[in-house]
DONULUM-511562 format. One record per residue (C-alpha): x, y, z. Coordinates in nm, 3 decimals. Layout:
<recs>
rec x->X; y->Y; z->Z $
...
</recs>
This chain:
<recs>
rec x->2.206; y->-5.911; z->4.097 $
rec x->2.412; y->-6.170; z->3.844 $
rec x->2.799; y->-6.081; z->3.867 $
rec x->2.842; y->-6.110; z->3.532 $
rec x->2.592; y->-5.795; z->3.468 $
rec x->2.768; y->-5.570; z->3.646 $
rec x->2.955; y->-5.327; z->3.440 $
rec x->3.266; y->-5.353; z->3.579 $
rec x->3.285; y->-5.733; z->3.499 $
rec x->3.166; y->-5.652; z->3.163 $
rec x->3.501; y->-5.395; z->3.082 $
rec x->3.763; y->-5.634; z->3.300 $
rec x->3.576; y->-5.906; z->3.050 $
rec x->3.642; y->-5.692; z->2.743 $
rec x->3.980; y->-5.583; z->2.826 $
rec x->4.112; y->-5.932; z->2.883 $
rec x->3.942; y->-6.036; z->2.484 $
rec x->4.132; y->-5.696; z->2.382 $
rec x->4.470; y->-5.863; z->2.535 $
rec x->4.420; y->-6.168; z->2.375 $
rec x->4.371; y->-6.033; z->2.031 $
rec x->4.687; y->-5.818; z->2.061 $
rec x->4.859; y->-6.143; z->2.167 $
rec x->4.884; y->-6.224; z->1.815 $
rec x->5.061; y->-5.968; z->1.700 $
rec x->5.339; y->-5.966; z->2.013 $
rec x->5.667; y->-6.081; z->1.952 $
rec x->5.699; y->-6.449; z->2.031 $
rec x->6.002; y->-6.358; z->2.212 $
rec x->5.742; y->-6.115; z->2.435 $
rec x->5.462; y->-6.323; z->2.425 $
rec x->5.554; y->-6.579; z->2.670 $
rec x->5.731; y->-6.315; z->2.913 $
rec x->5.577; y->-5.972; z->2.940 $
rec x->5.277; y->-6.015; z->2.771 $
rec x->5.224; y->-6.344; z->2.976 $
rec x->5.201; y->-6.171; z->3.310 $
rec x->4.979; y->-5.878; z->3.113 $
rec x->4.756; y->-6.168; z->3.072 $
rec x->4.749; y->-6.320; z->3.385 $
rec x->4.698; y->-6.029; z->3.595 $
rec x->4.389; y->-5.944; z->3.379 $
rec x->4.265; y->-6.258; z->3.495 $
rec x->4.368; y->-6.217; z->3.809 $
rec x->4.150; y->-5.829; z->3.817 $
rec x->3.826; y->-6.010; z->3.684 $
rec x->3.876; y->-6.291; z->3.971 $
rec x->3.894; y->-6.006; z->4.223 $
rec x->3.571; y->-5.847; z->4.077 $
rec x->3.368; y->-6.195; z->4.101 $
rec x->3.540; y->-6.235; z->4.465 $
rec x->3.378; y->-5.887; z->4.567 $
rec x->3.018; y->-5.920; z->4.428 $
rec x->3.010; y->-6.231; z->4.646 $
rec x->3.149; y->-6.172; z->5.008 $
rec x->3.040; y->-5.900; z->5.294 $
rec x->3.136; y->-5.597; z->5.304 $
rec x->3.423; y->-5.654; z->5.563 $
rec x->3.587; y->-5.880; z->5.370 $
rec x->3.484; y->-5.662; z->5.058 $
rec x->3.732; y->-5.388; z->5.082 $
rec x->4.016; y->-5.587; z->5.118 $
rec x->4.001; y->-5.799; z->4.782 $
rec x->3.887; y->-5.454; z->4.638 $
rec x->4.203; y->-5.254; z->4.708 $
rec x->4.396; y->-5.583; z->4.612 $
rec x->4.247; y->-5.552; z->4.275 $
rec x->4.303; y->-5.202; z->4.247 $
rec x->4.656; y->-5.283; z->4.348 $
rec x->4.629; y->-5.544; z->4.072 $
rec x->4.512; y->-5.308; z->3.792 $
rec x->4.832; y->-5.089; z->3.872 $
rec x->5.057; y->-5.335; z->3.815 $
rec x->4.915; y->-5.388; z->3.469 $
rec x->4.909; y->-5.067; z->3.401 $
rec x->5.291; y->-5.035; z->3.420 $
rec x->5.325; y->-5.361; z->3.255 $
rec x->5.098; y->-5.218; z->2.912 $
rec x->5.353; y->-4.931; z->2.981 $
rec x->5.695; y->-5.171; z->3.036 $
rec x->5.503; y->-5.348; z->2.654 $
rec x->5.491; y->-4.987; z->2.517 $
rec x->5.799; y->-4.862; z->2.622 $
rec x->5.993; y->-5.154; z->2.467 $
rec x->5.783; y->-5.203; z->2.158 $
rec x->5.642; y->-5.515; z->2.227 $
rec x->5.284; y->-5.294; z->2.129 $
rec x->5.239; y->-5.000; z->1.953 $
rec x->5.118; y->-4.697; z->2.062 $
rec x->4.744; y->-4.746; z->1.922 $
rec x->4.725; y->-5.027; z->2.124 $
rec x->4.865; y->-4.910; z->2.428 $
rec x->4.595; y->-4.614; z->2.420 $
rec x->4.320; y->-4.857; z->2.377 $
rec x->4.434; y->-5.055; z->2.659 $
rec x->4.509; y->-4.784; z->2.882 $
rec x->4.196; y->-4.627; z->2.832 $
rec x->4.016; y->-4.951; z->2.914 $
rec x->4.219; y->-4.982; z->3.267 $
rec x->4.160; y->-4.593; z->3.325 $
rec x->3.800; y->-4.671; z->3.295 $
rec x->3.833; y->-4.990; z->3.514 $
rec x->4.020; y->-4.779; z->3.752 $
rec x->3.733; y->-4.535; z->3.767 $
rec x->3.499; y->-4.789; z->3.810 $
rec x->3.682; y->-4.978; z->4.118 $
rec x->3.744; y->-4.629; z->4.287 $
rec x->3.416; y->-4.544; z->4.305 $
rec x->3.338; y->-4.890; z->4.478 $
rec x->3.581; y->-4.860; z->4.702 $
rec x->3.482; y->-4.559; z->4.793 $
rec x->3.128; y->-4.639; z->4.859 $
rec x->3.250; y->-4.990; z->5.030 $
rec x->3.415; y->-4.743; z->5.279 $
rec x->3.096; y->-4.519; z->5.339 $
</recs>
């Protein structure tokens, strides 16, 4: 199977274009701080996808739960952007429902990883 049809690629993909379109309309101030790291550590969620489609299921599991691990820390970062108005609330629910759906997504192969 090619990694980059997978469907949980393909929303980690989309969510990081939806960051970078918001990234426009941050505060400068925010940009290069908070939103910075919101950025990054979308990157850092698609590398653990790619990462996962590629080793054995051992190894697997590991950079799975790291990325899940990952994905909660930009969850409370969107929050931390919400919270202080760096986005507005439309955005934050577009976001959030993006990473919910990620979430869902990486739960379900961790779970089967496990089986």
């Amino acid at each position: 199977m090619d990694d980059f049809d997978i469907p949980i690629f393909k929303k980690s993909y989309e969510l990081y274009k939806t960051l970078y379109e918001i990234r426009l309309k941050v505060p400068k101030q925010d940009r290069y701080t908070l939103w910075q790291k919101c950025e990054n550590t979308s990157i850092k969620i698609i590398e653990g996808i790619l990462k996962a489609t590629s080793t054995n299921k051992e190894e697997r599991l590991a950079i799975l739960e790291n990325t899940s691990n990952d994905l909660n820390i930009l969850r409370v970062f969107v929050r931390l952007a919400k919270d202080t108005r760096v986005i507005d609330q439309s955005k934050y629910e577009i976001v959030q429902s993006s990473i919910d759906e990620i979430g869902r997504m990486l739960g379900g192969w961790i779970r089967s990883t496990k089986v």
